[in-house]
C-alpha positions in Angstrom: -17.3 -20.9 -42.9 -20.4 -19.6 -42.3 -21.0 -15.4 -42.0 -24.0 -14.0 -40.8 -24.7 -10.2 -39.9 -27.9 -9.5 -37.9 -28.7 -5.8 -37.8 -31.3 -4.5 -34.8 -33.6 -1.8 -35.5 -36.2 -0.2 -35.2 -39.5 0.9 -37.7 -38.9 4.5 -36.3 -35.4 4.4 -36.9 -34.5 6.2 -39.9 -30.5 5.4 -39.6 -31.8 1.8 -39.3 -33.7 1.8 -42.3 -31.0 3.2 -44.4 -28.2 0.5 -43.3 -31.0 -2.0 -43.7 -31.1 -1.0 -47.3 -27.6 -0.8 -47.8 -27.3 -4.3 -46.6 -30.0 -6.0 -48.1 -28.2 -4.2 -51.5 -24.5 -5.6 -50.4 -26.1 -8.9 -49.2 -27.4 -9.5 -53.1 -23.7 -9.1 -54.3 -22.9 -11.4 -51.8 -25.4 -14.1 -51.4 -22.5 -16.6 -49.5 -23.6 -14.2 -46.3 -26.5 -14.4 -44.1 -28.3 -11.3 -43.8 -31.2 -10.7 -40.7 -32.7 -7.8 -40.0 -34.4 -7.8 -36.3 -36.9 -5.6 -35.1 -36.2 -4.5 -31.6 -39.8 -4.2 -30.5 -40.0 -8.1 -31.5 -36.8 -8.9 -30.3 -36.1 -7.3 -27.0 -35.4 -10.2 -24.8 -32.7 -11.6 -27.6 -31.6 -7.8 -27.7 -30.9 -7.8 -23.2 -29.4 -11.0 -23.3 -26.7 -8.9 -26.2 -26.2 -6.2 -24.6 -28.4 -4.3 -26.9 -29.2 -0.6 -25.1 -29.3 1.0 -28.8 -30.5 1.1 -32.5 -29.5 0.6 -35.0 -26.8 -2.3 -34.0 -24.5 -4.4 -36.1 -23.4 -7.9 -35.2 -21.2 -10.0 -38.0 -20.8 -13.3 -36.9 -18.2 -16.2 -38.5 -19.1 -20.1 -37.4 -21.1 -18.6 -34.8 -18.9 -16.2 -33.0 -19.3 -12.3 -32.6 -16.4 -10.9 -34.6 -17.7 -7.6 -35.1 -20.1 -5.1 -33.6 -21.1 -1.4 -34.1 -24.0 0.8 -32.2 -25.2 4.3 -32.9 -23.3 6.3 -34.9 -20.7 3.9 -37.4 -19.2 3.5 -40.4 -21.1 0.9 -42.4 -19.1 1.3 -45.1 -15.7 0.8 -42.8 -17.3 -2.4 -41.9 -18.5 -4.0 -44.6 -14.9 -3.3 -45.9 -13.4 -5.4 -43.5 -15.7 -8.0 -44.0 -14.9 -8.3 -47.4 -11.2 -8.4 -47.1 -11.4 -11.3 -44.6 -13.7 -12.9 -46.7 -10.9 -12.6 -49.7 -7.7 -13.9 -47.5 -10.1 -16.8 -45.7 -10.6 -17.9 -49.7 -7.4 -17.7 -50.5 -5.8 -19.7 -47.9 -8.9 -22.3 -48.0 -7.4 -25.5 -49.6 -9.3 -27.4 -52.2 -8.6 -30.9 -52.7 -9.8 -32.0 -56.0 -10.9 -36.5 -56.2 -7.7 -37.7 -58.4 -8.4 -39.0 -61.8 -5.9 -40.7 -64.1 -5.4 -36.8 -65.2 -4.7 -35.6 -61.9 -2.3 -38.4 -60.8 1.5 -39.1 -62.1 2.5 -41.9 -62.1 6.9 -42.5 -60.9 8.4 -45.7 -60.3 10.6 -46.2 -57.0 12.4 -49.4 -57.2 9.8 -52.3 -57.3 7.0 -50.3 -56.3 4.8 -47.8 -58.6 3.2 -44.7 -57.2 0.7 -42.3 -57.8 1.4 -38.6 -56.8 -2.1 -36.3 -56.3 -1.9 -33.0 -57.5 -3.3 -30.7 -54.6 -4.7 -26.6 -55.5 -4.6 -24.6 -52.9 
């Protein structure tokens, strides 16, 4: 799964440059996401084809899809808290599969035949 969160701002912006600190600070604690930080004035035909109109704006993608986006006047906080608590139930229901070793397996015999039984974390 892959999480990115592009912010769009602007140098004169001083909203913008607080959330870009505050996410630069959050991105360190969580290095698994993908943190950009675009300048409008370099970015304005990626901003139209958006639907930009206004700084500062927040887009969170996962694999590439919008999932989330805030303009103006938001709760940065509010957001990054949702982030985070899809970020814990995606990892909890992500299944691992561990390669079987003599330790992992059991061996149980079935008439004739012997067979090995993989342990599986999830």
């Amino acid at each position: 799964m892959e999480i990115e969160i592009r912010q769009y701002g602007s140098d004169t912006c001083a909203p913008c440059a607080a959330i870009r600190q505050k996410l630069e600070k959050w991105q360190q604690d969580h290095p698994e996401v993908i943190y950009r930080y675009l300048p409008i004035e370099e970015y304005l035909e990626e901003a139209a084809q958006k639907g930009i109109l206004s700084v500062p704006t927040v887009i969170v993608t996962i694999d590439g899809a919008e999932t989330a986006r805030e303009s103006g006047y938001f709760s940065l906080d509010e957001l990054l808290f949702r982030l985070e608590q899809y970020m814990k139930m995606t990892e909890k229901t992500e299944m691992t599969i561990r390669t079987a070793t003599m330790d992992d397996t059991d061996k149980f015999e079935h008439g004739d035949v012997a067979w090995n039984q993989m342990r599986l974390t999830f």
